[in-house]
N, C-alpha and C positions, 0 to 999 in steps of 0.2 A: 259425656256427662250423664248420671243417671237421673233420672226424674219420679215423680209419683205422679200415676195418668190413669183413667181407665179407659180400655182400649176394647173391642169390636171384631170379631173376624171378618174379613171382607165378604159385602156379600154383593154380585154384579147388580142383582134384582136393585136394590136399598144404593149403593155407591156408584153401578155402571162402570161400564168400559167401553176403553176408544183405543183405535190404533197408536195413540200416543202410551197406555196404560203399561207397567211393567211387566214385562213377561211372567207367568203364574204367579200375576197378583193375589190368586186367589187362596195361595197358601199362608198369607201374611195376617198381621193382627194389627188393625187402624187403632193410630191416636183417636181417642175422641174428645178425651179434657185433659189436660196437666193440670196437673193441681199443686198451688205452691203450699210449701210449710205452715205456713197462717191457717190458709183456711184446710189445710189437714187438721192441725192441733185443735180447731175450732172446730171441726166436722161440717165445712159449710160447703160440700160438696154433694152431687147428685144421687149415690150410689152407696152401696156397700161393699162394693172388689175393687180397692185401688192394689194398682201392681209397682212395685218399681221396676223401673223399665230403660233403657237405651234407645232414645228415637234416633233415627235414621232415616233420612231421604233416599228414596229410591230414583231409579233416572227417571219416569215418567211422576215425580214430582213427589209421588203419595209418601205420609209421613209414617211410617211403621215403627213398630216395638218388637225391641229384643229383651225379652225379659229376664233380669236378674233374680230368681228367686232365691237363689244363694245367698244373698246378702239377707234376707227375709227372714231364712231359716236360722244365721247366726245374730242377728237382732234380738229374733224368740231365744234363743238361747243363751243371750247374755242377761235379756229381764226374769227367766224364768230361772238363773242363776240368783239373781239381784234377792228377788222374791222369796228364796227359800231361803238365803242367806238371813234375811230381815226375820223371816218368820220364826228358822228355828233358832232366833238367838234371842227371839222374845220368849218361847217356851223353854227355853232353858233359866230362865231368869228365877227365882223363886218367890 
């Protein structure tokens, strides 16, 4: 399922690692908040980069993001549809 998160690349200094840790955790990108619908549409999150993303458990537990930005790009492209649609059919009006 995908989520809206903002996420963190790992960093050992900030997160650490243990013999338990995933093998090159350190090429991965940490959940840091999901964030649900509400408080997206309200803005009542931390940041200004939420991603949507696919969280994934890895076997040393840590919770990582695979990001969908696909989906992001056709979003922008069905409101910046929407938008011209609206617009140029109010300047055509007389």
């Amino acid at each position: 399922m995908y989520s809206l998160a903002t996420t963190e690349p790992f960093n050992t200094v900030l997160h650490g690692k243990t013999n338990d840790s995933t093998p090159f955790i350190e090429n991965y990108y940490l959940i840091d908040e999901v964030i649900e619908c509400d408080e997206f549409m309200q803005q009542e999150y931390h940041t200004n980069e939420v991603d949507i993303v696919e969280i994934v458990e890895l076997p040393g537990l840590e919770h990582v993001a695979i990001f969908k930005t696909i989906w992001l790009k056709l979003l922008q492209r069905k409101f910046r549809r929407q938008w011209i649609e609206n617009n140029c059919s109010e300047a055509l009006i007389p």
